[in-house]
C-alpha positions in Angstrom: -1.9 28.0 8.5 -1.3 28.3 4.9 -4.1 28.7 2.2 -6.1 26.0 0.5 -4.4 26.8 -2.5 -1.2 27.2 -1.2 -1.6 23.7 0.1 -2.8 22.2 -3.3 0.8 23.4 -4.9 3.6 21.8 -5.1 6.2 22.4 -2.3 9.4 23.1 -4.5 9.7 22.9 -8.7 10.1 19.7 -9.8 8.2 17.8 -7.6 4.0 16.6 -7.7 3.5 16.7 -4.1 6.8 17.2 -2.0 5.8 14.2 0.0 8.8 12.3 1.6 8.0 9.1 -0.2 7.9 11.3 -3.6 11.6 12.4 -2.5 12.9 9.5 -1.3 12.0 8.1 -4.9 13.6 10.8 -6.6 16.3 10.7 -5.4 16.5 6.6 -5.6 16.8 5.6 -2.3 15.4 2.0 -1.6 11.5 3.1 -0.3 10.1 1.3 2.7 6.1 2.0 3.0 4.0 0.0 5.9 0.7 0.0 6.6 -1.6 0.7 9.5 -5.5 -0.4 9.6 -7.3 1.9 11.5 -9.7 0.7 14.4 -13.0 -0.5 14.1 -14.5 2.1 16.4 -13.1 5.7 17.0 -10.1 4.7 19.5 -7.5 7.4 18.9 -5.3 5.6 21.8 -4.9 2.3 19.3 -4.1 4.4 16.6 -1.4 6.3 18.2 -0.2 3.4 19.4 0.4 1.9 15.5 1.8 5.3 14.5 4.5 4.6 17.4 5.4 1.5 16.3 5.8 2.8 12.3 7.4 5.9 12.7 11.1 5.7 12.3 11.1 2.8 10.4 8.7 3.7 7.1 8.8 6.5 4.5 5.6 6.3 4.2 2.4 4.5 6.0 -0.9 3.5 4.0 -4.1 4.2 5.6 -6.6 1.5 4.4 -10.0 2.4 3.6 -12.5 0.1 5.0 -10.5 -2.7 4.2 -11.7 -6.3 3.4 -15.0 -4.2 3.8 -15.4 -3.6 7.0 -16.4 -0.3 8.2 -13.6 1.3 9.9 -12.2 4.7 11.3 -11.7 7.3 7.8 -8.6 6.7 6.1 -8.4 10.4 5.8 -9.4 11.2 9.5 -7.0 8.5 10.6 -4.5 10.0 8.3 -4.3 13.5 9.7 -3.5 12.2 13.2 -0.4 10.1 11.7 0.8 13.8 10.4 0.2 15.2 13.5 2.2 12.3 15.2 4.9 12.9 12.5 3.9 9.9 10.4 3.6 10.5 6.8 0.2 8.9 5.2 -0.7 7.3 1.8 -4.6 7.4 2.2 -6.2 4.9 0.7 -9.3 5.9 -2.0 -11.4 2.5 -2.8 -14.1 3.5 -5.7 -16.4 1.0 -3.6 -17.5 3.5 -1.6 -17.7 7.3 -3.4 -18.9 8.6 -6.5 -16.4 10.6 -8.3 -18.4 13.8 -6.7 -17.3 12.4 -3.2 -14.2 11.2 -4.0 -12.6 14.6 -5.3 -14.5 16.3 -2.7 -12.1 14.1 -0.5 -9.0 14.6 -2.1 -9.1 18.2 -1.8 -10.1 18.0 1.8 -7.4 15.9 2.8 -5.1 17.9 0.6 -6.3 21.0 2.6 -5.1 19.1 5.9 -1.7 18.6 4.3 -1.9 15.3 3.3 0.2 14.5 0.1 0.1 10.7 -1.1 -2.7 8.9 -2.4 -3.5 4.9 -3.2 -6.2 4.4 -5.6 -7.7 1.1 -5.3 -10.9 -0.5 -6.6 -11.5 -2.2 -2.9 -12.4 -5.9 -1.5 -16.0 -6.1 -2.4 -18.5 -5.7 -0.1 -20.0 -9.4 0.1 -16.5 -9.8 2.4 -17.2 -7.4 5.1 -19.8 -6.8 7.6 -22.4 -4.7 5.3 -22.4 -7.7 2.8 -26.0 -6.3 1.7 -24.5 -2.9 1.3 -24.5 -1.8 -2.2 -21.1 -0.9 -4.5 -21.0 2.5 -6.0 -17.8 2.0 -8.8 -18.9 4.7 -10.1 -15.4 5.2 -11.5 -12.6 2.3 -11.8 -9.0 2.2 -10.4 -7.4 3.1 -13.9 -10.4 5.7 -14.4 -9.8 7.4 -10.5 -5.9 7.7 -10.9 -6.5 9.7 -14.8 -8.7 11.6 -12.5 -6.5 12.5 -9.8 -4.1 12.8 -11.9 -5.9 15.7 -14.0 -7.4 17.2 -11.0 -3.2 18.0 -10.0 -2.0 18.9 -13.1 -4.6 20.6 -15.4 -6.6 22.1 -11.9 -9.8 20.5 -13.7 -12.4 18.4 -12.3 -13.7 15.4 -13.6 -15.9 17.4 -15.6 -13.7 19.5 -16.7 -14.4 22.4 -15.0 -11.4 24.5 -13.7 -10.3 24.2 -9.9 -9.9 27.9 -9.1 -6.8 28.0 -6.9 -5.4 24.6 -8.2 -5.8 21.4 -7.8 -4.3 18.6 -4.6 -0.9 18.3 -5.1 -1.2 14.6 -4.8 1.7 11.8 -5.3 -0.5 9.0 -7.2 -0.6 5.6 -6.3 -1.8 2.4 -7.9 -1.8 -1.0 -7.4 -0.3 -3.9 -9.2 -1.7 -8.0 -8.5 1.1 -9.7 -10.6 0.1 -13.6 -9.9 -3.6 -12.3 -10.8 -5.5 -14.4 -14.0 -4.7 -14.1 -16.4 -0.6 -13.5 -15.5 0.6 -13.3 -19.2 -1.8 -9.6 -19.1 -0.5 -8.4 -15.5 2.8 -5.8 -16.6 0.3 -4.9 -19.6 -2.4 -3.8 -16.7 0.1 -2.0 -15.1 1.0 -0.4 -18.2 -2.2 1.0 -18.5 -2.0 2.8 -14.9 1.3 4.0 -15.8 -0.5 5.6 -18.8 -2.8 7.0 -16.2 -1.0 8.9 -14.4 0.5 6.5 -11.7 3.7 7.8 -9.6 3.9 4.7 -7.8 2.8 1.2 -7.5 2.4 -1.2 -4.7 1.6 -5.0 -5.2 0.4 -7.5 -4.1 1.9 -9.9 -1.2 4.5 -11.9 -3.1 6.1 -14.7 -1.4 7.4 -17.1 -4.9 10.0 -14.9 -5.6 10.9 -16.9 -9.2 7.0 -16.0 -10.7 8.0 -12.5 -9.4 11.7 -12.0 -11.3 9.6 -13.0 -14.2 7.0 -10.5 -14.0 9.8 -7.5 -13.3 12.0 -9.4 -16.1 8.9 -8.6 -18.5 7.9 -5.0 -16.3 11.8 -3.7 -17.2 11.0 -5.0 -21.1 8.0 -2.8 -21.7 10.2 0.2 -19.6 7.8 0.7 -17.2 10.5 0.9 -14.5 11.7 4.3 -15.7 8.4 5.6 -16.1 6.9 4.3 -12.2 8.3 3.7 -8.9 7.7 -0.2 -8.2 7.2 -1.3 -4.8 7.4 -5.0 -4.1 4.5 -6.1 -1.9 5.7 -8.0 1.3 4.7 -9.6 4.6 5.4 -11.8 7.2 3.4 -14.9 7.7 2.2 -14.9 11.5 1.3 -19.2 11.0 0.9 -21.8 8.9 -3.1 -21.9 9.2 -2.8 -17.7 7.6 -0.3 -19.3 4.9 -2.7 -21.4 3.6 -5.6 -19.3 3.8 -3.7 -16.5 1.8 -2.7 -19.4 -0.5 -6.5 -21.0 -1.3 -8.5 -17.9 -0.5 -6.8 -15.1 -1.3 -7.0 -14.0 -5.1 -3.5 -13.0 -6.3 -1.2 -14.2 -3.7 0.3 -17.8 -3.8 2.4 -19.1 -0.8 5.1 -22.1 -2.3 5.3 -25.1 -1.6 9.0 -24.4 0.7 7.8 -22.1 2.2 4.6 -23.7 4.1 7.4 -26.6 5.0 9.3 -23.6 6.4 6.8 -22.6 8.5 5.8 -25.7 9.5 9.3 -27.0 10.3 9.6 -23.7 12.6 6.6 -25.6 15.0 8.1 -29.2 15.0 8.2 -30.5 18.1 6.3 -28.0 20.1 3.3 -29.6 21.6 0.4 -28.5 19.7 -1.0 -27.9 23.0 1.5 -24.7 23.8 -0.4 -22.4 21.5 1.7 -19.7 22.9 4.9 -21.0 21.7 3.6 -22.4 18.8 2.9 -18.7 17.6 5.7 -17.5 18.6 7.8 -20.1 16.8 5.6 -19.2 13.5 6.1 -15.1 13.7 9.7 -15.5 14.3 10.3 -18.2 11.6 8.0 -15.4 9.0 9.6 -12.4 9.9 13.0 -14.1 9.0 11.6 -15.2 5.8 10.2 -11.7 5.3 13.7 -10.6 5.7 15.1 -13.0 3.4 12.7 -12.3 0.5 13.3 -8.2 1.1 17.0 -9.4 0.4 16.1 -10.7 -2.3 13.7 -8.3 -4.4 16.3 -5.4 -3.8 18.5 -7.1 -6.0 15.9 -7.2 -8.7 16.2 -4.9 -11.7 13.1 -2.6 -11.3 11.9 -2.8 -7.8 12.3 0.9 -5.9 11.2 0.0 -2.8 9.0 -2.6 -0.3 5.7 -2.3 0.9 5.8 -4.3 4.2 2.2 -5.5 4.5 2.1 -6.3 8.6 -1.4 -6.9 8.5 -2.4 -6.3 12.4 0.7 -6.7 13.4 2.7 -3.4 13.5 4.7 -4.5 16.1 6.7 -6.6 13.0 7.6 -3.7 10.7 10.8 -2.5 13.5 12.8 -6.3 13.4 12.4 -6.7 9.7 13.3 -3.4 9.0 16.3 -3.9 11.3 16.8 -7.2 10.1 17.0 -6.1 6.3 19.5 -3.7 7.0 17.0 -0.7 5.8 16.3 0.9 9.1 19.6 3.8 7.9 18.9 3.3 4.4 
């Protein structure tokens, strides 16, 4: 095994990391990331299983971190097993959860275990999960953790400034971008700032109204920001009606038109609402067709490098819309 600081180096000159996503980027091939939620318990068989069902079809898989809250499997612990199964991880790094001591000490341990792509993220708050008495840390914010990172790579300083002796985690950076989020008019000026950061790449949020979006890239391409980042258009498919409508009125940030909750409902007309079973499947095959269609769509969008297929819990998605979209030899 090579060194630590070996490891925290860049692989070749002219690259941050020498992750694949970081070459598939730079080299501008269209970028397909997924993302796989590790178990709520410590059941290596369910993760495997999800790494199966990614790899092959992703550049890249995120890890979430305790997403929505809940305490789950380490992003970082779940992350080394997709390298060892030949998966390439974005860990995810909420500031929910660390202090910026624990968060760096992090970094440079997963860095150590060759892990080279990073997502920093604020994270759903707490009140959401199943510690909702559990107390925030934030010690740092998302535009605050990527500077960090972003320094700890290429000035080998900490935080504090002191040097890290060997160098620091050669880390591709990642951020995320809401663009529906209040107040819209401020969202490419946001992103803007995390560009200014130190962000490689960005991932949105789920975007289903595709003309709100082309007016957000319209204004993204405007201010530049398209040469300067790597912009990966948040997508997903909608498993039912019931989940379109709850992303719609509960979830900040993503709005579900008007068509497309006709779409899904036209897909169960006539199916007795009795048949659950074929209800659902008329729903998932009518939204992974409409996930297709929309990754049609945002490839032919000035600015957008890639798709982030958000399959939330439903892995098994990511191979027929890849295949579907005509990515899968990209």
């Amino acid at each position: 095994m090579t060194t630590s600081s070996a490891q925290a180096k860049p692989v070749e000159d002219g690259f941050k990391s020498g992750s694949n996503l970081e070459r598939v980027l730079a080299e501008g091939r269209f970028a397909v990331t997924g993302e796989l939620g590790p178990p709520k318990g410590m059941n290596m068989d369910l993760v495997r299983k999800k790494i199966g069902l990614l790899k092959g079809y992703v550049d890249a898989a995120n890890v979430t971190d305790n997403q929505t809250g809940i305490v789950r499997l380490s992003s970082i612990a779940t992350g080394i097993t997709c390298l060892q199964e030949g998966l390439e991880p974005v860990i995810q790094m909420t500031c929910r959860d660390r202090n910026r001591l624990a968060i760096q000490s992090d970094l440079m341990g997963a860095a150590v275990h060759g892990i080279k792509n990073v997502l920093c993220l604020s994270g759903d708050h707490q009140s959401f999960g199943n510690h909702p008495g559990a107390k925030n840390v934030h010690d740092l914010d998302s535009m605050q953790l990527i500077r960090m990172v972003q320094e700890m790579r290429d000035e080998n300083k900490f935080q504090s400034g002191d040097e890290i002796k060997g160098g620091g985690p050669a880390l591709f950076i990642g951020g995320a971008a809401s663009p529906f989020s209040s107040p819209v008019d401020m969202r490419p000026f946001r992103l803007a700032k995390k560009v200014a950061a130190g962000a490689d790449f960005i991932q949105t949020q789920m975007i289903f109204d595709m003309e709100r979006f082309k007016k957000y890239m319209k204004k993204v391409v405007e201010l530049g920001l398209h040469e300067k980042v790597s912009i990966l258009a948040g997508l997903g498919p909608l498993k039912s009606t019931p989940m379109a409508r709850f992303l719609h009125e509960k979830v900040p940030g993503i709005e579900v038109p008007d068509h497309l909750l006709e779409r899904m409902d036209a897909a169960v007309k006539g199916i007795d609402e009795n048949d659950k079973d074929a209800r659902q499947d008329a729903w998932r095959a009518e939204g992974i067709k409409l996930c297709i269609e929309q990754i049609q769509e945002v490839r032919e969008i000035e600015g957008v490098a890639g798709v982030h297929i958000m399959a939330i819990e439903w892995e098994a998605a990511i191979k027929p819309i890849v295949e579907g979209a005509g990515l899968l030899d990209r």
